[in-house]
C-alpha positions as CSV (number, residue, x, y, z in Angstrom):
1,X,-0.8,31.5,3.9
2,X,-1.6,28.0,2.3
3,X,-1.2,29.0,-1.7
4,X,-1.0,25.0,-3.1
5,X,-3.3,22.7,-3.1
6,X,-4.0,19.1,-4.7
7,X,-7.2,17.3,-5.4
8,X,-7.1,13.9,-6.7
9,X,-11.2,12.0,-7.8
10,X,-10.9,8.4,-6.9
11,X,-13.6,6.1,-8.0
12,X,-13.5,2.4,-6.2
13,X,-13.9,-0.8,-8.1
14,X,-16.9,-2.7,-7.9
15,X,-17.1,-4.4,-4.4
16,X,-13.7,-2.5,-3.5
17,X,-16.0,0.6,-1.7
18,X,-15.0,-0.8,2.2
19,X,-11.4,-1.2,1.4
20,X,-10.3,2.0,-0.3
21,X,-12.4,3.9,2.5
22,X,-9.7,1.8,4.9
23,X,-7.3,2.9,2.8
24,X,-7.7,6.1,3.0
25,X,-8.5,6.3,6.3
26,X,-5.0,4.7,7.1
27,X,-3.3,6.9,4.7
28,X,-3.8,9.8,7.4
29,X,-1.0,8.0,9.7
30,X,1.5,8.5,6.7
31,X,0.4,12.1,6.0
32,X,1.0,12.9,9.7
33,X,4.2,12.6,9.4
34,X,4.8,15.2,6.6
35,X,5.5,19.3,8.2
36,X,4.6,20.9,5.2
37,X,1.0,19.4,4.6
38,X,-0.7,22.1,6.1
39,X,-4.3,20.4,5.5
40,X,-5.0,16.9,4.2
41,X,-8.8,15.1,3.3
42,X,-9.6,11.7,2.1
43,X,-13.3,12.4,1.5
44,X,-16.6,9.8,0.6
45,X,-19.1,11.6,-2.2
46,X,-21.4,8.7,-2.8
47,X,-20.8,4.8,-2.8
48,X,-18.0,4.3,-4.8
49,X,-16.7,7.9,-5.6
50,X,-14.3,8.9,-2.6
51,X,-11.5,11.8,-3.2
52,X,-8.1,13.6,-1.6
53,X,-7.9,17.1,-1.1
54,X,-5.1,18.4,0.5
55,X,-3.0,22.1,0.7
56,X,0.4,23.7,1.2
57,X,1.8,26.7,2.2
58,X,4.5,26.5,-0.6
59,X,5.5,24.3,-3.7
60,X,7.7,22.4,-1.6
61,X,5.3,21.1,0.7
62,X,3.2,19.8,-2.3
63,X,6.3,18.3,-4.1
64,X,7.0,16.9,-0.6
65,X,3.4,15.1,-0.4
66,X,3.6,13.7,-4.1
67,X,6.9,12.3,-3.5
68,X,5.7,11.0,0.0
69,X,4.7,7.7,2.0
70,X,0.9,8.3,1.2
71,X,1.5,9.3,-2.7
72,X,3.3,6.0,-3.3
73,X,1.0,3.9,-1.1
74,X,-1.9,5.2,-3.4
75,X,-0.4,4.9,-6.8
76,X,0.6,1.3,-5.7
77,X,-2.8,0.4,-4.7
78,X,-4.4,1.7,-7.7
79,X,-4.7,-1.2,-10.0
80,X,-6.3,-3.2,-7.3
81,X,-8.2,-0.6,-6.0
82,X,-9.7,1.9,-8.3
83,X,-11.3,2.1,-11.7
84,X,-8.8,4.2,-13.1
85,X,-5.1,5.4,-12.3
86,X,-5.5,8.0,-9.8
87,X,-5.0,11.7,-11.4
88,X,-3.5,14.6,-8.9
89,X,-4.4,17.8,-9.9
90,X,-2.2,20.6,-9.1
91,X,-4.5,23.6,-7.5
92,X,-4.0,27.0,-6.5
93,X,-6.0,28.0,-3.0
94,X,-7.1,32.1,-3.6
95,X,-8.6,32.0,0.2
96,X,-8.5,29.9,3.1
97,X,-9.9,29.7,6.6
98,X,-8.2,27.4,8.6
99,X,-7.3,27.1,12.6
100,X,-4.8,29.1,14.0
């Protein structure tokens, strides 16, 4: 059952909007190649406010996923691409419904 989940609120820079929604839609090669992320969103929630949601069956699938190819990718990005530095929130998933 996926127990773990991380949520990271990303707001673009000024003029940035087109390239962090590149970004994150190239970030879902890198998160493909990671087993243990059982789910993974990059998400748009108005113009210049896009966010990450993502879940794991265990801890070590979420410690897996920070440490990874997409977490570095993002943090490096930051200063160019978002407002602030990104902030991952550590989340605990009490239901799911996801395909078999």
């Amino acid at each position: 059952m996926t127990q773990h989940a991380l949520y990271c609120q990303l707001e673009a820079k000024p003029g940035m909007e087109q390239e962090v929604a590149t970004f994150l839609a190239g970030a879902r090669r890198l998160v493909e190649d990671e087993p243990e992320t059982t789910a993974w969103f990059a998400i748009r929630m108005g113009p210049r406010n896009f966010a990450i949601f993502d879940v794991f069956n265990n801890e070590r699938g979420r410690e897996a996923h920070m440490n990874g190819g997409a977490a570095k990718q993002l943090m490096a990005k930051a200063p160019q691409l978002f407002v602030k530095q990104p902030e991952l929130q550590r989340l605990d998933v009490i239901a799911d419904k996801l395909p078999h």
